[in-house]
C-alpha positions in Angstrom: 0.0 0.0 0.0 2.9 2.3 0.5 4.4 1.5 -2.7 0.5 2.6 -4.5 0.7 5.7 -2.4 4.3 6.9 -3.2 3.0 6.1 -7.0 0.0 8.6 -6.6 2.0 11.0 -5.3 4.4 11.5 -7.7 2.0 10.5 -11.1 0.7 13.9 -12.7 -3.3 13.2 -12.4 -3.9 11.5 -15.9 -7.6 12.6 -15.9 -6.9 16.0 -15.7 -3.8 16.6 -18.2 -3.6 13.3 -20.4 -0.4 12.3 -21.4 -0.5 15.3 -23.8 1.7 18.2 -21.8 4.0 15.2 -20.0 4.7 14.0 -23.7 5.1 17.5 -25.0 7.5 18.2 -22.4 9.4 15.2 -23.6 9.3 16.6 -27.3 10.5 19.7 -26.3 13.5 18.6 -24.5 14.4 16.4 -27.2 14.5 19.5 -29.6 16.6 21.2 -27.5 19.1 18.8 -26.8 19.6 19.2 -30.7 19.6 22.5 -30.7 22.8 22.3 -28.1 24.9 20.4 -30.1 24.2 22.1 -33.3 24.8 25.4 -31.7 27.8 24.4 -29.7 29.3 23.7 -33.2 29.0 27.1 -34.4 30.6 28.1 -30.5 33.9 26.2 -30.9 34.5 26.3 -34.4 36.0 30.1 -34.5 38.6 28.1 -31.6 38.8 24.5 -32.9 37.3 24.8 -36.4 34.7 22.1 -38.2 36.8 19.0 -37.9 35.9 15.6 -36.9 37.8 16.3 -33.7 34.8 19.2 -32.7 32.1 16.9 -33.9 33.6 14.0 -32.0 33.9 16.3 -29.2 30.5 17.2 -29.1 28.5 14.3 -30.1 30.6 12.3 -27.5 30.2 14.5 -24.7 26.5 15.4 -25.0 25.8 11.3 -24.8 28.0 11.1 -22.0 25.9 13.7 -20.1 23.0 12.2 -21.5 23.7 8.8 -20.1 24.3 10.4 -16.8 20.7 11.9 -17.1 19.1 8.8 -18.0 20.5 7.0 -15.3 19.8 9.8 -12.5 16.1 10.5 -14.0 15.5 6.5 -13.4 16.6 7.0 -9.9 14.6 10.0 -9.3 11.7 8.4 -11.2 10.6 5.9 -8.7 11.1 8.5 -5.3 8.6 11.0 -4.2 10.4 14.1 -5.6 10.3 13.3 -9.4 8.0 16.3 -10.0 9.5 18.4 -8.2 12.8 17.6 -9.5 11.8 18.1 -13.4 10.4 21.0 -12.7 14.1 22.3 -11.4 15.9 20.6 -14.1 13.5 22.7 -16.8 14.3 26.1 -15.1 17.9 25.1 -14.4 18.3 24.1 -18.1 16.7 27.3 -19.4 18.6 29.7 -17.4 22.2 27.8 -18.1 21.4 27.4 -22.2 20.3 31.3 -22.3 23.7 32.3 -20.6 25.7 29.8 -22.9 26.9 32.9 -24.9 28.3 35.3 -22.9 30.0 31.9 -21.2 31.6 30.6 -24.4 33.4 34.0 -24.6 34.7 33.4 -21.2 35.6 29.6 -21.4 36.6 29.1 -25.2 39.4 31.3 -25.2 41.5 29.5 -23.0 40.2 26.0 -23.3 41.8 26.1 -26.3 45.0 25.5 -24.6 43.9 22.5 -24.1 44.8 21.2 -27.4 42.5 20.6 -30.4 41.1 17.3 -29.4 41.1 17.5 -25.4 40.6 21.5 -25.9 37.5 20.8 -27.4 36.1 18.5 -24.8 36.8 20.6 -22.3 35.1 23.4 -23.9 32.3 21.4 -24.7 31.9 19.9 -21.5 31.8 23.6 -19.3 28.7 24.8 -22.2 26.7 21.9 -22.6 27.5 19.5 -19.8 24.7 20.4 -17.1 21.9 21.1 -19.5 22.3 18.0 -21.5 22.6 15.9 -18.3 19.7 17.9 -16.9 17.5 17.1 -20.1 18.6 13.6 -20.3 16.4 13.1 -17.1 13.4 14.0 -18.3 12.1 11.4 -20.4 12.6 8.3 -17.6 10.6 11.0 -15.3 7.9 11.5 -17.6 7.9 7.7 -18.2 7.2 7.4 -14.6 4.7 10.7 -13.9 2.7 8.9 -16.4 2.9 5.8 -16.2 -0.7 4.2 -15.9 -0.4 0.4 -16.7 2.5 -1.1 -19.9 5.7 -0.1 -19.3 6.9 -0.8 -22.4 4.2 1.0 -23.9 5.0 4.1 -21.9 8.5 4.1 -22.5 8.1 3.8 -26.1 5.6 6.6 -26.7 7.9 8.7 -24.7 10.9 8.0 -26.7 9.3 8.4 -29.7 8.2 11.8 -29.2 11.2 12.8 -27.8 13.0 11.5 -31.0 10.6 13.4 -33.1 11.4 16.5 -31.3 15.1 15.7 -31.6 14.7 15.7 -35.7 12.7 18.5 -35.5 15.3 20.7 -33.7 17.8 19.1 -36.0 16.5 20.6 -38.9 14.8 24.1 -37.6 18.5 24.9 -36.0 20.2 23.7 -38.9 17.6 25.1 -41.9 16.5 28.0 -40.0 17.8 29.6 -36.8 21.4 30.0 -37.4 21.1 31.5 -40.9 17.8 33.8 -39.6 18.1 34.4 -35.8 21.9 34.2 -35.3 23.3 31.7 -32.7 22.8 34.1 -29.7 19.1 34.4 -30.4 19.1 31.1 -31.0 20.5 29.9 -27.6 17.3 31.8 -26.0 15.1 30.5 -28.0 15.5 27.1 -27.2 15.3 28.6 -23.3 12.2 29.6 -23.9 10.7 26.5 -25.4 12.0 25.5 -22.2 9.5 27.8 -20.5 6.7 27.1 -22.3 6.9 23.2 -22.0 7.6 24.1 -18.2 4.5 26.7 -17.8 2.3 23.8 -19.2 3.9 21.3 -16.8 3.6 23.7 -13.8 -0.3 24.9 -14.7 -1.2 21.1 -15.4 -0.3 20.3 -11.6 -1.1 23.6 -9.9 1.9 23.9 -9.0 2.1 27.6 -9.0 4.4 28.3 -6.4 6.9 27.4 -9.1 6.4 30.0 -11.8 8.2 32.7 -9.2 11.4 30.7 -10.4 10.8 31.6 -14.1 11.8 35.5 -13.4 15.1 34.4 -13.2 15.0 32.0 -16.3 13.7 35.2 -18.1 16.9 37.6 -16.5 19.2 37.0 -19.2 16.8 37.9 -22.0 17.0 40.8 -20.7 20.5 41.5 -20.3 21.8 44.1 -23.2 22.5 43.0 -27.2 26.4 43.3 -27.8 27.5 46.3 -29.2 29.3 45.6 -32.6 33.6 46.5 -31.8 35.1 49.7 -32.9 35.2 49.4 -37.1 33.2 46.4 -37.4 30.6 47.2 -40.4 28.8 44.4 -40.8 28.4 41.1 -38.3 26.2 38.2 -38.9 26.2 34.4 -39.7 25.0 32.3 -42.7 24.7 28.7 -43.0 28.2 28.3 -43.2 30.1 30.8 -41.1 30.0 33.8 -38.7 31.0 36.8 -40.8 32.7 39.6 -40.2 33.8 43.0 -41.9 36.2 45.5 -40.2 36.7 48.8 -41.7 39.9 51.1 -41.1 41.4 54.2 -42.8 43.6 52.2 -44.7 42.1 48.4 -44.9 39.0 46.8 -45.2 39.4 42.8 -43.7 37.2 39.8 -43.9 37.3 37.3 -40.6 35.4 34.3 -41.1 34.7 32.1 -37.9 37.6 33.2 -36.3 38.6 36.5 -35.4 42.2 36.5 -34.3 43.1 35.9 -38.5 41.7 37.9 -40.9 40.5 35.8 -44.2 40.7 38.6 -46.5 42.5 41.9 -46.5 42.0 44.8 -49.3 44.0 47.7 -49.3 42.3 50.9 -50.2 45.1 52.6 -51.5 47.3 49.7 -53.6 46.6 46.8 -55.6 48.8 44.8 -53.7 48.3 43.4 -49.8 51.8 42.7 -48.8 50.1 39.7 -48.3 49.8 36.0 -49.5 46.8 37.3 -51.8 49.4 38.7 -54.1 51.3 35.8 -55.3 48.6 33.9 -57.3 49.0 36.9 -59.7 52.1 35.1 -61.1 50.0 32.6 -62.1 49.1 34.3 -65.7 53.0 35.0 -65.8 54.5 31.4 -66.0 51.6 30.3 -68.8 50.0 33.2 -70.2 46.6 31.9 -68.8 43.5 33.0 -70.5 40.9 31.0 -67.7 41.5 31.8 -64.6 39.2 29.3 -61.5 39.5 30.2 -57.9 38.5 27.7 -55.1 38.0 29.9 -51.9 36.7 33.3 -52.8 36.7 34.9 -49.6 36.4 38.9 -50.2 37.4 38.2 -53.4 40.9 40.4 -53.3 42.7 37.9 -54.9 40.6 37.8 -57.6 40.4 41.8 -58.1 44.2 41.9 -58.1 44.2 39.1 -61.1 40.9 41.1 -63.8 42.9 44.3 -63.0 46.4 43.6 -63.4 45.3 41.1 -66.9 43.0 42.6 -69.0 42.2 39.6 -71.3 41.7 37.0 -67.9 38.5 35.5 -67.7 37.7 34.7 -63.8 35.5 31.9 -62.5 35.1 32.3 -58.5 33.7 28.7 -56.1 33.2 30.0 -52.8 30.2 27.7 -50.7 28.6 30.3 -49.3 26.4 32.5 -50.8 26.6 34.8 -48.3 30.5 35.4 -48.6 30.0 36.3 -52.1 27.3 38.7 -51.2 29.5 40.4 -48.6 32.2 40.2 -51.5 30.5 42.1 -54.1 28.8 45.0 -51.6 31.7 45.4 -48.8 34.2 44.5 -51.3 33.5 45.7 -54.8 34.0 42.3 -56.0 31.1 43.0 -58.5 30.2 39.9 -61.1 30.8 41.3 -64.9 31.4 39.2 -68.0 34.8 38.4 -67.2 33.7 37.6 -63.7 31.4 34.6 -62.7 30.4 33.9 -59.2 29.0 30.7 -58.4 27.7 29.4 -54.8 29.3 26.0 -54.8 31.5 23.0 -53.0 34.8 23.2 -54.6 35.1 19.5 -54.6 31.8 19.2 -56.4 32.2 22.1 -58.7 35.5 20.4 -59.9 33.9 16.8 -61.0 31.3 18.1 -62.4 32.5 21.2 -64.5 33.1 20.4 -68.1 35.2 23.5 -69.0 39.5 23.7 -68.9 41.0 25.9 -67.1 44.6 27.3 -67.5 45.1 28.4 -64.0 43.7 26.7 -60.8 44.2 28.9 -57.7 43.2 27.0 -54.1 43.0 28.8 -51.3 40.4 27.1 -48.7 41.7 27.2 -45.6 39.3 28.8 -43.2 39.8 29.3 -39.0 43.0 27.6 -40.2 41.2 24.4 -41.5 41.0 23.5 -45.2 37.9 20.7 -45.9 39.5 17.1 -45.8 38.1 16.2 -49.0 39.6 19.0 -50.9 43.3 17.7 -49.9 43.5 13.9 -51.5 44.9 12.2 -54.1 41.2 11.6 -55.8 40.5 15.6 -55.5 43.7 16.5 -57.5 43.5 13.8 -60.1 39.8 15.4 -61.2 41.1 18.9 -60.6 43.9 18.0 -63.1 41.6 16.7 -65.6 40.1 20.6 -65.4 43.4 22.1 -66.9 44.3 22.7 -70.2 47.5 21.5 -71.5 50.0 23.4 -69.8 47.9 24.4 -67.4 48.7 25.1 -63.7 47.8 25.0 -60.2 48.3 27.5 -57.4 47.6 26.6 -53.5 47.9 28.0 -50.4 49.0 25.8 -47.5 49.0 27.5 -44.2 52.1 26.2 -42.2 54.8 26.9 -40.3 58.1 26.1 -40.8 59.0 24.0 -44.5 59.0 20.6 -44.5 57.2 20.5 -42.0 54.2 18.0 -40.8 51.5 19.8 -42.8 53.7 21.1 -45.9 55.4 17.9 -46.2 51.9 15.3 -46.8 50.9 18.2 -49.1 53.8 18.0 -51.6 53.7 14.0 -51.2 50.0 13.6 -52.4 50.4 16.5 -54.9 53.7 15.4 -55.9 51.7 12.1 -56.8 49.3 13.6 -59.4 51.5 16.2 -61.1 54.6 15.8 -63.0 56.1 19.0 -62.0 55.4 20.9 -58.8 57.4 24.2 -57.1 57.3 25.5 -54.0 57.8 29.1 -52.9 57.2 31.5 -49.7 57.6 31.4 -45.9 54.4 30.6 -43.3 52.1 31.0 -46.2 53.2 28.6 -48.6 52.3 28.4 -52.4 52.6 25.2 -54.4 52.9 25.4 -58.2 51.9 22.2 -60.1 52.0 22.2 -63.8 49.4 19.4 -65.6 52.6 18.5 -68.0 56.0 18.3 -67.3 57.9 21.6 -66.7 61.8 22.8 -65.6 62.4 25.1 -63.1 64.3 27.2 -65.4 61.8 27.6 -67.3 59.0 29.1 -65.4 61.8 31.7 -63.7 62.6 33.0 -66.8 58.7 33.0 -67.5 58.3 35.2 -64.2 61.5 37.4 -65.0 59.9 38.6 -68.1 56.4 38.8 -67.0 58.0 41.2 -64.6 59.0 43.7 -67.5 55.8 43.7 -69.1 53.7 44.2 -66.1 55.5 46.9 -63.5 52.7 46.1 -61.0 53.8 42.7 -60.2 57.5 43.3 -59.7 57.4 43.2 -56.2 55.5 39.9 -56.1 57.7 38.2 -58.7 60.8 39.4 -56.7 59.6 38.0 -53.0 59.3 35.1 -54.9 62.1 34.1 -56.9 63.8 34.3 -53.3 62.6 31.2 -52.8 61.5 29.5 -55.6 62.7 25.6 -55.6 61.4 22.2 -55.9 60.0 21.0 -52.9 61.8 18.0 -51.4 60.9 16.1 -48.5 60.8 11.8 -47.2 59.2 9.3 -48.3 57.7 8.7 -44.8 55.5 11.3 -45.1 51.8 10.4 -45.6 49.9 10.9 -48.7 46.4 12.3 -48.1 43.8 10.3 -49.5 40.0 10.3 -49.3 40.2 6.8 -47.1 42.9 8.0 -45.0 43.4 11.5 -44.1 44.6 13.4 -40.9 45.0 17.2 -42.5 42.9 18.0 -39.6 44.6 17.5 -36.6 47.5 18.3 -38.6 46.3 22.2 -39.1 45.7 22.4 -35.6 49.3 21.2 -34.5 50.1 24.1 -37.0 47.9 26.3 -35.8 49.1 25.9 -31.9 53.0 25.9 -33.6 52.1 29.3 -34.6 50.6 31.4 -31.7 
């Protein structure tokens, strides 16, 4: 009789409520919990990037504080405080997931010390820890609160609902509220579904004396918008990145995910940067290319630099978000024109299935100091190759530190294993030249010494290069990248950490 009693107690009154608001409450916590993890990936990746090692990081730390909810929600289930406690774990939840924010810009700086793989656990573990351990109690409590005969029945419906609500915030985060509310809004929305699903809970079993609690939930909505920095003209995100454009007297830069390195620069008052951007204007030099394609638009200043300096270069631009090439053409003047085509695509897919030669192939995709695996193997090159003309030539930027190094290195290897002829110039910000058909050294320094007399405007570039301008050479024990086996990742974060 006891055992009945402590039952009663603790089961919401089934012919008042249903099962409707206890299963709603599931469905909503299920839709938050992807919310999280989706929105914890735009947190880290301007400190640990998009790699595996993030997603691994967060999909393996939200089940482990999931697990730990399930197990304590069973406990919790069969005592006498089960409501009470779900009611806490909602308002806990809410108010920790709406200050997620201004937390991540306290934690995420320094838990990338931590490394990129450990780093990122840590990181991932102070943000989301609590709230997904908090949530992961609620479904084994709602089994219990109404639970009115089959257990197996119970536990299934509840389940169910809470997977639906799972896909559903999969998709609404993914499709909708990062591009169109921004991942701050974002973080209070899910708060606030939160609320709702714990207003319904509290009204359903007049338990009023907990909405008083809810004031605080509601404090950091509250608490005033950031103010965009000193310079910063334009701040949002798209699908794809957090963008940002910083104006100066004398600059105008592009930061993409990650604001301690800019992703574009443009001088004002020069054609050249000073910068890495420069180079791929020898390009036209060493072959007298006619069809120019870049891979990685960014603000587009490498691109400016080659229709302005070559007057009969035809330019086709891949960048994957749309929205970089919007910021492009109105921050950046990088307007579209018909010797300028800008199309919204992968790289990787653009390249297998354009039909069109090119005579120069410029790559530069390395963004928050990550460049996409699949746009670094053996496969990748050998269709990108079959996209030059004969005598056609490839230009990429490899981020790295010192030559020879555990990033450069793989790089020449896999390259070195599609094209008969590839050169090497540069410091930091390396540029390899591969050539589609055999070619000498010689020959391509004599191509940039008199390229140099018939355009003035490159001279500096041509000279910073020639300093340096060699065949790669490095072991034989040095991987080659393929689309099986790959580890560029952790391998830009070494570099990366090597660097600051």
């Amino acid at each position: 009789m006891a055992r009945n009693r402590s039952t009663q107690e603790i089961r919401i009154p089934v012919q008042t409520i249903g099962r409707g608001i206890p299963l709603g409450v599931a469905f909503v916590a299920g839709w938050v919990v992807m919310m999280l993890e989706i929105l914890g990936a735009r947190l880290l990746a301007p400190y640990f990037g998009y790699s595996v090692y993030q997603w691994g990081a967060l999909i393996g730390v939200v089940l482990t504080a999931l697990t730990c909810g399930y197990y304590l929600g069973g406990r919790i289930g069969d005592g006498t405080h089960a409501r009470g406690f779900l009611v806490w774990a909602l308002i806990l939840s809410a108010a920790w997931i709406m200050l997620i924010p201004p937390l991540a810009r306290l934690t995420l700086p320094w838990s990338r010390a931590g490394g990129p793989a450990w780093g990122a656990v840590m990181a991932t573990t102070l943000l989301l820890g609590l709230p997904s351990a908090l949530l992961g109690t609620v479904s084994p409590i709602i089994i219990r609160l109404t639970f009115t005969g089959g257990v197996a029945n119970a536990a299934g419906s509840v389940y169910a609902v809470s997977t639906l609500g799972s896909i559903g915030g999969t998709f609404f985060t993914s499709f909708y509220a990062i591009p169109a509310l921004g991942t701050r809004v974002s973080h209070y929305l899910a708060g606030l579904l939160l609320i709702v699903a714990l207003v319904g809970l509290v009204l359903a079993g007049r338990q009023l004396r907990y909405l008083a609690a809810l004031v605080l939930v509601l404090l950091p909505v509250m608490l005033p918008g950031t103010r965009l920095p000193k310079g910063v003209i334009y701040e949002g995100e798209s699908v794809h990145n957090i963008i940002r454009v910083v104006d100066t007297a004398s600059d105008r830069t592009l930061y993409l995910n990650y604001a301690a390195g800019a992703q574009t620069v443009m001088r004002k008052d020069a054609l050249l940067t000073g910068r890495y951007y420069d180079s791929f204007l020898l390009g036209p030099l060493m072959n007298h290319a006619k069809r120019a394609l870049f891979l990685g638009v960014g603000g587009g200043t490498a691109l400016k630099q080659i229709l302005a300096v070559y007057p009969d270069v035809e330019v086709v631009g891949v960048d994957l978000d749309p929205e970089v090439l919007t910021i492009a053409e109105r921050y950046f003047g990088l307007a579209p024109s018909s010797r300028l085509d800008l199309k919204a695509e992968d790289a990787r897919w653009y390249v297998e299935s354009a039909t069109r030669e090119f005579d120069l192939i410029a790559i530069d995709l390395f963004v928050t100091g990550q460049i996409p695996f699949f746009t670094t193997t053996v496969e990748f090159f050998e269709r990108l190759k079959e996209r030059l003309s004969p005598g056609g030539l490839m230009m990429m930027h490899i981020r790295s530190v010192h030559s020879g190094d555990e990033l450069l290195a793989p790089f020449v290897r896999t390259i070195g294993a599609v094209f008969p002829s590839l050169f090497v110039f540069g410091q930091n910000n390396f540029i390899l030249v591969a050539s589609k058909t055999p070619v000498e050294l010689d020959v391509l320094i004599q191509a940039l010494q008199r390229g140099a007399t018939t355009f003035p405007a490159v001279r500096p570039v041509v000279a910073q290069a020639l300093r340096d301008f060699r065949r790669p050479v490095c072991g034989e024990h040095w991987p080659t990248f393929t689309d099986d086996r790959n580890d560029v990742e952790i391998r830009t974060f070494r570099m990366s950490y090597k660097s600051e």
